[in-house]
C-alpha positions in Angstrom: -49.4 73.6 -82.7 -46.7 76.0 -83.7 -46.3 78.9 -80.9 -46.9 82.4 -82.1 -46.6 85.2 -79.2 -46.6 88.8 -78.8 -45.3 91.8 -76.9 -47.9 94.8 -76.6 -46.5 97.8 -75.3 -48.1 101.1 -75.8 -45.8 104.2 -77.1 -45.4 106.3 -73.8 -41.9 107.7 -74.6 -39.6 104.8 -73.1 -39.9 101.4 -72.6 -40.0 100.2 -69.1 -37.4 97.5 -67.8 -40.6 95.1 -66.4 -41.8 95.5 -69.8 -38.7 94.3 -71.5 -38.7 91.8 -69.0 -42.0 90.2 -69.9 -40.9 90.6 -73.5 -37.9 88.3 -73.0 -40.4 86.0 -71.4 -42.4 86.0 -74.5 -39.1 85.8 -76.8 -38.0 83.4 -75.2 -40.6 81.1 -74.9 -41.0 81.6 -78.9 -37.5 81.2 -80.0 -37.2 78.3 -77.6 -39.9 76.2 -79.3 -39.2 77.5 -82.6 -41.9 80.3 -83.1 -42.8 83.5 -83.7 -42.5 86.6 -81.9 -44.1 89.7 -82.7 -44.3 93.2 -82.2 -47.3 95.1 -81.6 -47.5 98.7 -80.7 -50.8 99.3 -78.3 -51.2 102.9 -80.2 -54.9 104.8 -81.0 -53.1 107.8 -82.9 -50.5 108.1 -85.1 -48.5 111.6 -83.7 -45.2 112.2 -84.1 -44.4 111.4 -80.7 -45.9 107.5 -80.9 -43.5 107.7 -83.6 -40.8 108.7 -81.7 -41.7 105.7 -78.8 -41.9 103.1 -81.2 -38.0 104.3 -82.4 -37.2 104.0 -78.8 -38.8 100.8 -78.2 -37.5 98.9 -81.4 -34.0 100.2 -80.4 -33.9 99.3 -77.0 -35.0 95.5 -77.7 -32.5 95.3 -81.0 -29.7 96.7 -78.4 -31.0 93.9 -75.9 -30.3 91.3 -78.4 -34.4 90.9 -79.1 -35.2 90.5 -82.7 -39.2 89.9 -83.6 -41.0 88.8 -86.5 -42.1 90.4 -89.3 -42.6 94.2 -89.3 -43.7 96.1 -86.2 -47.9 96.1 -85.9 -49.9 98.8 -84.7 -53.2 98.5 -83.1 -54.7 101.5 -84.8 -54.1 99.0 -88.3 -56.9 97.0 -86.7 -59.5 99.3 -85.8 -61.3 98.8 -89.0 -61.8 95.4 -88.8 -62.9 95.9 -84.8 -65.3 98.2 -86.0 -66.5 95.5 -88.6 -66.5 92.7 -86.2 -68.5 94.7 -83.6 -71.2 94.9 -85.9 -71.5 91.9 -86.9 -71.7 91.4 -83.3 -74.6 93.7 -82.5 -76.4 91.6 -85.9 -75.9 88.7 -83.5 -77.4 89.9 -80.6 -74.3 89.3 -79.1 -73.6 92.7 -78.6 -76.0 96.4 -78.5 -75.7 99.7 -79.3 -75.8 102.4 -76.2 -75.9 105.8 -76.4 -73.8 105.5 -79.6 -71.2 103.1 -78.0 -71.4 99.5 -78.6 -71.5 97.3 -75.8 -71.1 93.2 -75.4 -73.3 91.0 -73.7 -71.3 89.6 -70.8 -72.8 86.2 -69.2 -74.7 86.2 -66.3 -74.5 83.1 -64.9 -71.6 80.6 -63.9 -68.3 81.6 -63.8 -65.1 82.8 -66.5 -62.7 80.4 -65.9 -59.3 79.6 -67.4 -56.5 77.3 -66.6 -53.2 80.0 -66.6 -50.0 78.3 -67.0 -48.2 79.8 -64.2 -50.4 80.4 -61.6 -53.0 77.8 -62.5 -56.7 77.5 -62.8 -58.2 81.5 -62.0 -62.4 82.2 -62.0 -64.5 85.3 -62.2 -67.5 85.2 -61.5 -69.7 85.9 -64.7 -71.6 88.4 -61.7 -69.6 90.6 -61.4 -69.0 91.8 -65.1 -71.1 94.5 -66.2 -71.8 94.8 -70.1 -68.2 95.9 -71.4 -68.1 99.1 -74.2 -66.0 97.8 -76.9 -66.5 100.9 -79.7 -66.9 104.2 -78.2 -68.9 106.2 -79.6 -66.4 108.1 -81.8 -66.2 104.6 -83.1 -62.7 104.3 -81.3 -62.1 100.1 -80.0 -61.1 100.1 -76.6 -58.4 98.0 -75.1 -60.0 94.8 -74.1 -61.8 94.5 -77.5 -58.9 95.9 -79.9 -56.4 93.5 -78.0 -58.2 90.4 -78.1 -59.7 91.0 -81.8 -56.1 91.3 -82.9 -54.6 88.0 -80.9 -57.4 86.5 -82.8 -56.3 87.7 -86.2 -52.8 87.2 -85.8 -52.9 83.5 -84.7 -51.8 84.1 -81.1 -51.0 80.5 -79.2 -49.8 82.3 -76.0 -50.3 85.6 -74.1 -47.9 86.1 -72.0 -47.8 89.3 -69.8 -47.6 90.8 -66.6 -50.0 90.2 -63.4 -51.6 93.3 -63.8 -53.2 92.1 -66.8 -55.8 88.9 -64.8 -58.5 91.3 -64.6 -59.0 91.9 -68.3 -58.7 88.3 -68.9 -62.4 87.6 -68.5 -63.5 89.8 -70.5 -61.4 89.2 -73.4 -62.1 85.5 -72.9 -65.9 86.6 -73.7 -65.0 88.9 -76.2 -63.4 85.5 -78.2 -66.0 83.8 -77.4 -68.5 85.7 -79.2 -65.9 86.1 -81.8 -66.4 82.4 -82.3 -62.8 82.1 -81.7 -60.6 79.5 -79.5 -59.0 81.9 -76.5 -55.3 81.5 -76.2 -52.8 80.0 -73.5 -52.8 83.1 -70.8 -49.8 83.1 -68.7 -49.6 85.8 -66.4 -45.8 86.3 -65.0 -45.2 88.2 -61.7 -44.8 91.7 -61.9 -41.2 92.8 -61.0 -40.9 95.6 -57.7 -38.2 97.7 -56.3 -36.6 96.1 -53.0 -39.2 98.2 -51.0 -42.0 95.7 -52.4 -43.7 98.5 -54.8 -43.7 98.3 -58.3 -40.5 99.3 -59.9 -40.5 103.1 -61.2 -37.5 105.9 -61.5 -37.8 106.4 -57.6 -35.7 103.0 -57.6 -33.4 104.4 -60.0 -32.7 103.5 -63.6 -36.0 102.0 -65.1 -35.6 101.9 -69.4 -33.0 100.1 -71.4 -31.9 103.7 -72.7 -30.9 104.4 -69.2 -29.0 101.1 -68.1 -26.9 101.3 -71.4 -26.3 104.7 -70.7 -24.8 103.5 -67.4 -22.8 101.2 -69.0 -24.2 98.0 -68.3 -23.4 95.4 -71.5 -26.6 93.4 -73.5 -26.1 89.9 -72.4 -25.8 90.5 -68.4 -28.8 92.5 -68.7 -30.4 90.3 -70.6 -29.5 87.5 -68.0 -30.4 89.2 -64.9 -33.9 89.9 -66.3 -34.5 86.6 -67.3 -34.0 85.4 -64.2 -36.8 88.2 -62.4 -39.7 85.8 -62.1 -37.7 82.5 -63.3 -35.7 80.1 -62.8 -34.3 77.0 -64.5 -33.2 74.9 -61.3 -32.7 77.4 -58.6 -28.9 77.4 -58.9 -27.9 78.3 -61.9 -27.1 81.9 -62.6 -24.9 83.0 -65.4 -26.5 81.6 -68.7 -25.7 82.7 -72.0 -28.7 84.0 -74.7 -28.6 80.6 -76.6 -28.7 78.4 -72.7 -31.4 81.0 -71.8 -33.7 80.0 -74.9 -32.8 76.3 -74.5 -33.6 75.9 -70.9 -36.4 79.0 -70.4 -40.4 76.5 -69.8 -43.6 78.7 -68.2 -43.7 75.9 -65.6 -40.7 77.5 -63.6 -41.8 81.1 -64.1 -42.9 81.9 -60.5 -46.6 83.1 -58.8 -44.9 86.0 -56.4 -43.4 89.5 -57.4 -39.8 89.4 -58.4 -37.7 92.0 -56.8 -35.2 94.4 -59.5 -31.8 93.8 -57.1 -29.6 96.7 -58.4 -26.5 95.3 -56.7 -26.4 91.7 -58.1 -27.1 93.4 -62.1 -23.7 95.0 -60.7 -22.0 92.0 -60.1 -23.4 89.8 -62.8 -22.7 92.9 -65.6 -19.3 92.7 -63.7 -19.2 88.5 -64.4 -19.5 89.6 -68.2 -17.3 92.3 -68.7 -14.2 90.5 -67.0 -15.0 87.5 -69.3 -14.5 89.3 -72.0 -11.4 89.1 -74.6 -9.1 92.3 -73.6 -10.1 93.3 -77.7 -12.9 93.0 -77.5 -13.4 94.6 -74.1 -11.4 97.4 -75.4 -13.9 98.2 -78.1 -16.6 98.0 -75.9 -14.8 100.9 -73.9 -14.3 102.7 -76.8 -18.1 102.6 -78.3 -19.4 102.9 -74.9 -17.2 106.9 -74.7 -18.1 107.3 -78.4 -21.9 107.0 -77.4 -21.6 109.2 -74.6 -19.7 112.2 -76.6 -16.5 111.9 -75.1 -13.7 111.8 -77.4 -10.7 110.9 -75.5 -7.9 109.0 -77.7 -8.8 105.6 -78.7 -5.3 104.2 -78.5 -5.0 105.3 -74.8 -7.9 104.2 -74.1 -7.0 100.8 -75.6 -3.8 100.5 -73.8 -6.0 101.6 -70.1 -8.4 98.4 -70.8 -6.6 95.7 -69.6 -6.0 97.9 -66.1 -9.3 98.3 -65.7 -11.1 95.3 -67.0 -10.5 93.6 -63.3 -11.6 96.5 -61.7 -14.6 98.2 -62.8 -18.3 96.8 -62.7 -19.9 98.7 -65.6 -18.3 100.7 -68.7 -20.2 103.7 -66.9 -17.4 103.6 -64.4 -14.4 104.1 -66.6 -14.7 108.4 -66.6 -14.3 108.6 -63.2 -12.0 105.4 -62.5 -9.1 106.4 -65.4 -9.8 109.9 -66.4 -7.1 111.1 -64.7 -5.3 109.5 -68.1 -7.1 112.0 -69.9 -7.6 115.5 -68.2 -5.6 117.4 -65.4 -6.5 116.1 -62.1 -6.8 118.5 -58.6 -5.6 116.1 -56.0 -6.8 116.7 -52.0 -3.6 118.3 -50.1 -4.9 116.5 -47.1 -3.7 113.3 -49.2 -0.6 114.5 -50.2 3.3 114.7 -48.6 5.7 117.1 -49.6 8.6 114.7 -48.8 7.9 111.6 -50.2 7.0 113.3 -53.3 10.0 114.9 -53.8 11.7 111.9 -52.7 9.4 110.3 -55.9 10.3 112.6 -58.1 13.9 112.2 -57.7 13.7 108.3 -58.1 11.6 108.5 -60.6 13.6 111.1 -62.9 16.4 108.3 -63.1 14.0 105.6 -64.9 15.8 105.4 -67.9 13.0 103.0 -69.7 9.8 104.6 -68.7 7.9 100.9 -68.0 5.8 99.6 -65.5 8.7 96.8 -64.9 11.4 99.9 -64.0 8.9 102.3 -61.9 8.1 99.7 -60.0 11.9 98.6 -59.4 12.5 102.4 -58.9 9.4 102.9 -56.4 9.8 100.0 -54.8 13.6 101.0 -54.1 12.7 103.9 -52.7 10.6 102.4 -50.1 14.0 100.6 -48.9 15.9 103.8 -49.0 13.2 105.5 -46.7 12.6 102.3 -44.4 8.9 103.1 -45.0 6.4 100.5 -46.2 4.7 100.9 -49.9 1.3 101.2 -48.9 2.7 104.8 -47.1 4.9 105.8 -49.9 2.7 104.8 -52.8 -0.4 106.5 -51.3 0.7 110.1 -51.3 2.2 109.5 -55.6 -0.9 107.8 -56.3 -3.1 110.9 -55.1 -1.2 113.1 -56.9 -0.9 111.6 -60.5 -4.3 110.3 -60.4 -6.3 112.5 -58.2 -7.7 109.9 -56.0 -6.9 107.2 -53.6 -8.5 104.1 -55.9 -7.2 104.1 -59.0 -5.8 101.3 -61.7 -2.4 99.8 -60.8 -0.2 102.8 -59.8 3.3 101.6 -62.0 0.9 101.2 -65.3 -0.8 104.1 -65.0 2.5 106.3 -64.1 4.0 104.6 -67.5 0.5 105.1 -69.8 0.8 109.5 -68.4 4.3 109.8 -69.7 7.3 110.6 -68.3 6.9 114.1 -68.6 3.2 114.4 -67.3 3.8 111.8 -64.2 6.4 113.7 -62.9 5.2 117.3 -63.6 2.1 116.0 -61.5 3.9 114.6 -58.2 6.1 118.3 -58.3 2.7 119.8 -58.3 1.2 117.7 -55.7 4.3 118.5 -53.6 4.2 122.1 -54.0 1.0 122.0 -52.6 0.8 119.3 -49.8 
């Protein structure tokens, strides 16, 4: 049987992180058994701002690294044929008309029953069910007939989705059913939370793809960290590369419990891919990354800052802050600063004759002799005043990327007002 799965997320203006989650579990699954993966847009109008959502979403998961099959669907395509199959329903007595809505006969006895492959065999009683509308009476499908009516005419092997979804599993079972058609594999994967144990939303903090590029977090480390909310190939390995992810990713070690969105270790593992990068290449990243945002500093200086930061920052986001003293004035704290050893700095200094990181650092580090104080006191109080803070990127490259000129017209300023 040749796998064909789907991703179903309805237009509401971004695409949430859990979402893209269980997408990647769906695209991974595909790719990894060499099937199809398509796109299906949960929409029941056609307004300029479902328009603008599916933009959003298309981007986001082409950004990811997330390509699907075929050309996007939309659920409103189908509502013809929903409305035709409902009929023939209703000629069936399988299904009545109510008030102008069409309803389906749910059982009454026994139980709906399917064997999930993650969290195993699931029943509902057939009880409980009351007849389910599936047209409303402006002749509109509703969810749990659309969605099942259209796994059933594109040949979906596999639904795979979040845990939310186990209660409209029954019905769409019966729905297929009376379709006369053979339900798909269900797999229901946990539903990903904040640490607190709720379900992840924007109180947690960043939430859409939009916003975690915007931070500067790269494609692959985000796609790694999501693939591992809710799996796990052995429990030990954690950096995998998009090719390893879709070679090693099964359903049968996708966990049953909620999977818990830890900010900090998306931090360390986008931090794992951005200092394995090549310096180029991490360089242009830099570069796009400022171009995106709308700041225009100089390309080649921000070039020549990469390899000081690469080390030292955890996502692109951080650069502005971390080196834009490179690029802009800079208004140092005068608690940090010391009139002495600054002027002392600026008279070593002023003798470099090749401005380099190899002769500051000869010059600094001679001054430190000639004042019989250690570097960490001397070079505090210079790098405060060049840079503007006390963390920075190594002080001798970043006094030889300012200039000559700049460098030292910033420690006579800091000293003229420590």
């Amino acid at each position: 049987m040749s796998v064909r799965v789907r991703m179903a997320p309805s237009p509401t203006g971004f695409l949430h992180i859990g979402g893209v989650r269980t997408f990647l579990f769906n695209w991974l699954y595909a790719r990894g058994r060499g099937g199809e993966c398509l796109l299906r847009i949960e929409n029941t109008d056609t307004s300029r701002e479902v328009a603008e959502s599916v933009e959003q979403i298309e981007r986001s998961l082409r950004w990811l690294g997330i390509e699907w099959d075929g050309a996007t669907r939309f659920q409103l395509d189908g509502a013809e044929r929903c409305r035709a199959e409902a009929a023939r329903l209703v000629a069936e007595g399988k299904a009545y008309e109510d008030g102008g809505a069409v309803r389906i006969r749910m059982p009454r006895e026994g139980v709906i029953d399917w064997d999930d492959a993650v969290k195993g065999h699931i029943e509902f009683p057939a009880a409980e069910l009351e007849d389910m509308v599936i047209l409303r009476s402006d002749g509109r499908p509703v969810y749990n007939f659309a969605s099942p009516v259209d796994d059933w005419v594109d040949g979906i092997t596999h639904v795979i989705r979040g845990d939310d979804h186990v209660s409209n599993t029954p019905k769409q079972i019966v729905v297929l059913r009376a379709l006369g058609a053979e339900p798909p594999v269900y797999a229901h994967v946990p539903n990903v939370n904040g640490e607190d144990g709720r379900k992840l939303s924007k109180r947690h903090g960043a939430v859409s793809v939009d916003e975690f590029r915007a931070a500067g977090y790269v494609a692959p480390a985000l796609m790694n960290f999501l693939a591992l909310l809710g799996w796990a190939p052995d429990g030990e390995t954690t950096i995998m590369s998009r090719d390893e992810l879709i070679e090693r990713f099964t359903l049968e070690r996708v966990g049953v419990s909620p999977a818990t969105f830890d900010y900090a270790k998306l931090d360390w593992m986008n931090g794992v891919y951005l200092r394995e990068m090549p310096v180029d290449a991490y360089a242009g990243a830099l570069v796009a990354f400022l171009r995106e945002r709308g700041i225009d500093w100089d390309e080649s200086r921000v070039r020549a800052a990469a390899p000081l930061v690469q080390e030292k920052i955890g996502r692109l986001g951080e650069f502005p802050d971390f080196a834009g003293f490179l690029f802009h004035d800079v208004e140092p704290d005068p608690s940090l600063l010391d009139e002495r050893l600054l002027r002392a700095a600026e008279k070593a200094l002023d003798g470099v004759a090749e401005w380099n990181a190899a002769e500051i650092e000869a010059a600094l580090k001679g001054l430190c002799e000639d004042l019989g104080e250690k570097p960490r006191t001397v070079f505090g109080p210079i790098r405060v005043a060049v840079t503007g803070s006390r963390i920075s990127p190594g002080l001798y490259e970043s006094l030889e990327l300012l200039g000559r000129d700049v460098a030292l017209a910033r420690i006579r300023a800091g000293a003229a007002v420590a």
